[in-house]
VEXRO-14114 format. One line per field, with one value per residue: y, x negated, z of N, C-alpha, C, O in turn. Coordinates in steps of 0.001 Angstrom, whole numbers, padded with zeros to 6 digits, always signed. Example, Ala and Ser with C-alpha at 12.3 -4.5 7.8 and 13.67 -1.06 7.14 Angstrom:
n.north = -005690_-002250
n.east = -013190_-012850
n.up = +007800_+007080
ca.north = -004500_-001060
ca.east = -012300_-013670
ca.up = +007800_+007140
c.north = -003300_+000030
c.east = -013200_-012900
c.up = +007800_+007870
o.north = -003319_+001138
o.east = -014236_-013409
o.up = +008465_+008039
REM end
This chain:
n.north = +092119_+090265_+086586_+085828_+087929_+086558_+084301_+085180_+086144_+084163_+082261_+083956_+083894_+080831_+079381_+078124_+077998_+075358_+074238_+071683_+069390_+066822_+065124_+066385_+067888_+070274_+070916_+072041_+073164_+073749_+074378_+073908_+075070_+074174_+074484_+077069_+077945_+078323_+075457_+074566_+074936_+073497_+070867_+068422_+065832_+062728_+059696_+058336_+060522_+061880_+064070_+063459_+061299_+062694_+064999_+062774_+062041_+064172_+066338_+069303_+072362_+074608_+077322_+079459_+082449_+084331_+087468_+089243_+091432_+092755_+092942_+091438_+089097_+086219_+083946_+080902_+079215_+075549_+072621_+069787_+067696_+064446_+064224_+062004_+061583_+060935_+063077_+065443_+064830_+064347_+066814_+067947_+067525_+068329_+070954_+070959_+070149_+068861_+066361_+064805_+062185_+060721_+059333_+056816_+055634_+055747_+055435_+056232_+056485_+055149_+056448_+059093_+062273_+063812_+066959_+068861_+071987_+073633_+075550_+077562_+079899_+082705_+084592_+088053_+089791_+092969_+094188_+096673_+096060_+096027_+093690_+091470_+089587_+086828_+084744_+082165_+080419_+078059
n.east = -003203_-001499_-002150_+000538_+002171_+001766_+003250_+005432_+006418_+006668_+008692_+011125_+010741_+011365_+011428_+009254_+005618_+004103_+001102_-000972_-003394_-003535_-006456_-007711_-005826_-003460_-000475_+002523_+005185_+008317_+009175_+010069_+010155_+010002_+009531_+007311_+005110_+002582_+001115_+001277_+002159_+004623_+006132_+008240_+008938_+009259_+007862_+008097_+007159_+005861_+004145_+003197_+001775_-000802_-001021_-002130_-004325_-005985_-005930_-006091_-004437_-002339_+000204_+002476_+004438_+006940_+008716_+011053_+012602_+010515_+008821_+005784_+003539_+001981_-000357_-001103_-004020_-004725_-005539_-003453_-002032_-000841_+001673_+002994_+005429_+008148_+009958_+009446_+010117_+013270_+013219_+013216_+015389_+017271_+017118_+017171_+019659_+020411_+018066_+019267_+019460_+018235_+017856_+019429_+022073_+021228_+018575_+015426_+014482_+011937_+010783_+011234_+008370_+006313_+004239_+001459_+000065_-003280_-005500_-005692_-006287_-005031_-003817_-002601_-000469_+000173_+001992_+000968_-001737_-003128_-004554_-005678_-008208_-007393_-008316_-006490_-005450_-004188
n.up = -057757_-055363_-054125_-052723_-054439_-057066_-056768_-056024_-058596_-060690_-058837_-059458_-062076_-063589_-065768_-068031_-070311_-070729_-071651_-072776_-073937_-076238_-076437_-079276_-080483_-079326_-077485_-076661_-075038_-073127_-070214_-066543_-063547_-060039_-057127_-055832_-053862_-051252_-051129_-053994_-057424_-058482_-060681_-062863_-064268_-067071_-066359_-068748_-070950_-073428_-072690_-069661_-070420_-071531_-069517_-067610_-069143_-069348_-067004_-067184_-067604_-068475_-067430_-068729_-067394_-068114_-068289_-069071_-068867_-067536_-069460_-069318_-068247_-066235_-067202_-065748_-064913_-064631_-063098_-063242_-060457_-059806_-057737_-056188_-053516_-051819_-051015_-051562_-054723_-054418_-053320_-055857_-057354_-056257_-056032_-059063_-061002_-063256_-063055_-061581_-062549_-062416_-060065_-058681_-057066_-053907_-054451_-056075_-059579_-061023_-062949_-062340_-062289_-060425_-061110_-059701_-059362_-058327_-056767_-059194_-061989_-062231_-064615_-064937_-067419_-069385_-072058_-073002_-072645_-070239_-068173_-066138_-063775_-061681_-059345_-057918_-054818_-054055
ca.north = +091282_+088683_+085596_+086320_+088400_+085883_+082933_+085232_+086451_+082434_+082174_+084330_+083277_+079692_+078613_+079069_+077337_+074703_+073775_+070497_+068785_+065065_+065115_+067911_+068345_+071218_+070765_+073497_+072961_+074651_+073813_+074522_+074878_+073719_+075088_+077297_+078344_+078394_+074312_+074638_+075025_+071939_+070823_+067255_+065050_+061729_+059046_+058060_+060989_+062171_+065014_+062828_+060560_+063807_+065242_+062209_+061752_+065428_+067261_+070690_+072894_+076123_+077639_+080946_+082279_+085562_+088461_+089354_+092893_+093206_+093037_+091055_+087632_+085808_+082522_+079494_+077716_+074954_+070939_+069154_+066334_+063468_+064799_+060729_+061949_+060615_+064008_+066372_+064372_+064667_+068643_+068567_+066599_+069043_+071985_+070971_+068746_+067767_+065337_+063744_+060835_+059922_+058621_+055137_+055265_+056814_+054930_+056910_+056003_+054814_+057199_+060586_+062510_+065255_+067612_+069955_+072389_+073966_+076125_+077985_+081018_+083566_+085922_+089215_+090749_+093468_+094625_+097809_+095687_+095570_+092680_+091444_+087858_+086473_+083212_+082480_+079453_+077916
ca.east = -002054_-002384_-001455_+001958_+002848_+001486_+004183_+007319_+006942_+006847_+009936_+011876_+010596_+011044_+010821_+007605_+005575_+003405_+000337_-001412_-003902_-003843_-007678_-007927_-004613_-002686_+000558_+003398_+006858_+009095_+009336_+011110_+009492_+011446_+008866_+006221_+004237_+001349_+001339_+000765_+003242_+005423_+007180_+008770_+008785_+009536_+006740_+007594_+007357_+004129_+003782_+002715_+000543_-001491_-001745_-003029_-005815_-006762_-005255_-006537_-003314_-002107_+001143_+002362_+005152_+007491_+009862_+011704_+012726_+008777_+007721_+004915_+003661_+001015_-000776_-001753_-004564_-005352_-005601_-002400_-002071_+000690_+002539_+004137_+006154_+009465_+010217_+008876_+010670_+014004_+013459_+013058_+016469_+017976_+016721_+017343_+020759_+019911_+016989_+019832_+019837_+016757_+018433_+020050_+022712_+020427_+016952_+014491_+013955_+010372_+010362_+010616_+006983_+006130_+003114_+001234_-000970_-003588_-006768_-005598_-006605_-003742_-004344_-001347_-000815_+001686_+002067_+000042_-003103_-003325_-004909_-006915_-008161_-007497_-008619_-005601_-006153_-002451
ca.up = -057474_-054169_-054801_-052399_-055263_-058132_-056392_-055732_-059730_-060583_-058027_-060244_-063839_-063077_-067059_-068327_-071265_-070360_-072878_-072377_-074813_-076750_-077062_-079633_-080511_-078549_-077297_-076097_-074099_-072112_-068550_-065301_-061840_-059000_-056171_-056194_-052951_-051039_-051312_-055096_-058403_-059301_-061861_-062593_-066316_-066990_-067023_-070779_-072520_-073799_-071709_-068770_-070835_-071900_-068564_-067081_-069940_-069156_-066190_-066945_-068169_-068531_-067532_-068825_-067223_-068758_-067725_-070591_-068687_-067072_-070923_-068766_-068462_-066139_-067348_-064488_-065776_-063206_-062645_-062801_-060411_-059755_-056633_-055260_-052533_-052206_-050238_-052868_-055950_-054208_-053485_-057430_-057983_-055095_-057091_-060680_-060292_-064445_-062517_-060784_-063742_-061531_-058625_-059141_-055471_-053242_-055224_-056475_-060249_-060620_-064060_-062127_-062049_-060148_-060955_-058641_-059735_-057356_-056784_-060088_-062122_-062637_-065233_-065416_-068819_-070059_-073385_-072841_-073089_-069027_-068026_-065102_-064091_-060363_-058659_-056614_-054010_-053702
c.north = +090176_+087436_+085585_+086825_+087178_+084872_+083714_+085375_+084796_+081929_+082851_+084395_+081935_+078953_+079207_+077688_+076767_+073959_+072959_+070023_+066957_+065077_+066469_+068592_+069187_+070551_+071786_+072887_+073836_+073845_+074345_+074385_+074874_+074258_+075839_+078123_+078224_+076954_+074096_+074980_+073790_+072111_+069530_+066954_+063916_+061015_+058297_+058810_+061185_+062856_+064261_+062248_+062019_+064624_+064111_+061574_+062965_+066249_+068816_+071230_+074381_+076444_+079146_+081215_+083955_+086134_+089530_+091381_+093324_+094112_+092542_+089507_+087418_+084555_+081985_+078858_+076676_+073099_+070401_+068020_+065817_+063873_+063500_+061234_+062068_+061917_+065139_+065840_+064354_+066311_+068495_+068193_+067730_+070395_+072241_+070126_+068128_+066724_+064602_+062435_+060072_+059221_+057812_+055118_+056396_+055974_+056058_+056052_+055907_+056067_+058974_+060806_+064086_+066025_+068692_+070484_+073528_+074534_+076458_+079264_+081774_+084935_+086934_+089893_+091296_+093526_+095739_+097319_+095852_+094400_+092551_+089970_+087721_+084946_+083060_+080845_+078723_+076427
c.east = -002510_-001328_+000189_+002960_+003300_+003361_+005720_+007716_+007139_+008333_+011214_+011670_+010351_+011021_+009556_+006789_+004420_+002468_-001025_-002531_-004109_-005387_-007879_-006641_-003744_-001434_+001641_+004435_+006900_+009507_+010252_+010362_+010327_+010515_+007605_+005823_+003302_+000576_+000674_+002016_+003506_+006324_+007371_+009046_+009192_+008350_+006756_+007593_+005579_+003355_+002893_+001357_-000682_-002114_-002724_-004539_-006607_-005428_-005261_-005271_-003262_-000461_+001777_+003837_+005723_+008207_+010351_+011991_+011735_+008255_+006799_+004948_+002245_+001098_-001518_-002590_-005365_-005394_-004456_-002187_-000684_+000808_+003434_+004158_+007542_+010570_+010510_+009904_+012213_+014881_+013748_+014199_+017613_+018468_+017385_+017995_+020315_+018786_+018336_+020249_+018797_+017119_+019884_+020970_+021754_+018621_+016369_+014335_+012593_+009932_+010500_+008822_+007148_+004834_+002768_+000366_-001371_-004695_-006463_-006466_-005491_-004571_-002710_-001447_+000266_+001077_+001146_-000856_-003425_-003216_-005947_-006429_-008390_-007797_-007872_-005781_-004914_-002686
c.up = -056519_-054798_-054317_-053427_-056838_-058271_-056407_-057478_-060256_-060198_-059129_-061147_-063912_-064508_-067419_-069676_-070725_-071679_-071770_-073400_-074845_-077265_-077628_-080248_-079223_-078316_-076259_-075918_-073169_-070810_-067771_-064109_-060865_-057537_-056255_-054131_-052206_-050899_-052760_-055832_-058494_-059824_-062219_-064713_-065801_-067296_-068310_-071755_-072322_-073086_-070343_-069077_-071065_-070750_-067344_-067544_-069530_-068674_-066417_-068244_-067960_-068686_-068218_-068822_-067709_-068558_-068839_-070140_-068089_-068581_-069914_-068408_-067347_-066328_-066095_-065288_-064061_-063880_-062414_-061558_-060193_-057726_-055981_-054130_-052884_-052068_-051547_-054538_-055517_-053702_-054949_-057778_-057189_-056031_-058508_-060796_-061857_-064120_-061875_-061480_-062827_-060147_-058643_-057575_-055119_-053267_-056200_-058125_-060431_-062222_-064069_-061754_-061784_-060573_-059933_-059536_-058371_-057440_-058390_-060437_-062838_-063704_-065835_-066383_-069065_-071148_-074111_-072647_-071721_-068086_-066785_-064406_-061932_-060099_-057382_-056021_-053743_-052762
o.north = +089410_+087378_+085398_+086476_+086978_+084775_+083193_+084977_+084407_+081329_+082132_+085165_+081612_+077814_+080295_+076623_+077552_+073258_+073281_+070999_+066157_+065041_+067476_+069807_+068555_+069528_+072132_+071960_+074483_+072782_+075122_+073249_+075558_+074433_+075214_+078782_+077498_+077065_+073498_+075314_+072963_+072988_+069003_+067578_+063744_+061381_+057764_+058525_+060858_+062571_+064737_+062425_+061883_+064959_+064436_+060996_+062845_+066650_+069514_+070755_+075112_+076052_+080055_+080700_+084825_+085353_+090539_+092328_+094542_+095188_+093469_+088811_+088291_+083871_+082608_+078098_+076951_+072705_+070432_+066981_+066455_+063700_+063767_+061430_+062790_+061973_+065454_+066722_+064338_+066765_+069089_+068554_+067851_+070742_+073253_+069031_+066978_+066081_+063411_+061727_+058850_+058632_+058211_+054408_+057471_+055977_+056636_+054864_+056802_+056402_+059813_+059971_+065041_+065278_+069347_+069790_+074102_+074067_+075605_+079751_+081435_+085772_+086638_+090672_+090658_+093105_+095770_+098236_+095849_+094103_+093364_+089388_+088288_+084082_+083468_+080040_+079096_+075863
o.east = -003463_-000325_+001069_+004139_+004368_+004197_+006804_+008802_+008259_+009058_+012141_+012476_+009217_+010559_+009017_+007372_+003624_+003007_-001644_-002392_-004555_-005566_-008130_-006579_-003456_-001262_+001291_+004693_+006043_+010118_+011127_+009977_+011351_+011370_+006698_+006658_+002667_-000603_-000401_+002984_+002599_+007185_+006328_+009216_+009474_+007683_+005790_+007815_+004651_+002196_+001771_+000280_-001577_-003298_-003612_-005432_-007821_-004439_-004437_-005153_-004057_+000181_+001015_+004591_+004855_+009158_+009758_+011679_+011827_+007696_+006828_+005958_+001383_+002051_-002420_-002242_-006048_-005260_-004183_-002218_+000360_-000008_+004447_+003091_+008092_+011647_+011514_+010265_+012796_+016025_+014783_+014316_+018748_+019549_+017917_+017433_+019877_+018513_+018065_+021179_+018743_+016343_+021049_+020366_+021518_+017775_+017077_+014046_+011979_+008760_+010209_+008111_+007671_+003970_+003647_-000137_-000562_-005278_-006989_-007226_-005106_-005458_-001974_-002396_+001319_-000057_+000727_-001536_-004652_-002238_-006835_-005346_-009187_-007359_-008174_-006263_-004622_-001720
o.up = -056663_-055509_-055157_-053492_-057418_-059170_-056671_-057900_-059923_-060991_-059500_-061669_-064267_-064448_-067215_-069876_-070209_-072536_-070756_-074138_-074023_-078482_-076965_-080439_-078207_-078977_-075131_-076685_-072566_-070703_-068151_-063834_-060854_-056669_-056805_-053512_-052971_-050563_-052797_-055149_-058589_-059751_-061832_-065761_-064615_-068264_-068857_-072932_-071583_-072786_-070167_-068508_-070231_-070753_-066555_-066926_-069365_-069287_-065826_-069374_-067369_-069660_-067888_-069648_-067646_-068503_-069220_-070862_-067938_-068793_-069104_-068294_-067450_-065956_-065535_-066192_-063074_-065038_-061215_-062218_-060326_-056821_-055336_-053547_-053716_-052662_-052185_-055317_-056602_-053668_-055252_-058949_-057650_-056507_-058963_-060770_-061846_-065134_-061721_-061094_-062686_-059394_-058621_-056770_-055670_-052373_-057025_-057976_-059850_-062394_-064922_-061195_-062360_-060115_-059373_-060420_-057641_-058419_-059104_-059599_-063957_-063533_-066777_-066469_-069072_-071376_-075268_-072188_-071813_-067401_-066526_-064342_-061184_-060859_-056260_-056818_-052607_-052248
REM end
């Protein structure tokens, strides 16, 4: 699978479950991706929930995204970072009109957050126990 392929399946499974860690405590949510291509994956939170605090104590995450009629799933494990770009946080509001609580007139609330993730490792798995591990470069 090239990564071309990795980003369009992404493109069309745009929820996906995002697991984070509080130290040694795990943590699991459901997400939404508002862009994914050769740039990196992003995805957008608010800076007071926890989620944020958690990826900025420890960036390193894991996405895993699912195709309910594939029966097939690949996991992102990569490096989150903070994505400030006024540009980029108004694609995500463009994208996903429920972000539009984030824009006060035409002000940017200071409590949207974008993530990027980048230089990942994609790993594709069906059900049939076919599995295989890529280092995709986004």
């Amino acid at each position: 699978m090239e990564a071309i392929e990795i980003l369009e399946y992404i493109n069309n499974n745009k929820v996906f479950s995002l697991a984070t860690s509080n130290e040694t405590v795990p943590s699991v949510r459901m997400m939404i991706t508002f862009k994914a291509d050769s740039t990196g994956i992003y995805f957008a939170t608010d800076t007071r929930k926890q989620l944020h605090a958690e990826i900025l104590r420890n960036p390193n995450v894991e996405l895993c995204f699912f195709n309910k009629e594939l029966n097939n799933q690949i996991r992102i494990r990569g490096v989150a970072t903070v994505e400030d770009n006024e540009a980029v946080k108004m694609e995500a509001i463009e994208k996903l009109p429920f972000l539009s609580r984030y824009l006060v007139g035409s002000k940017l609330s200071p409590n949207l957050t974008v993530f990027r993730i980048r230089h990942s490792i994609a790993k594709p798995w069906n059900f049939e126990g076919v599995t295989s591990l890529y280092i995709v470069d986004l």
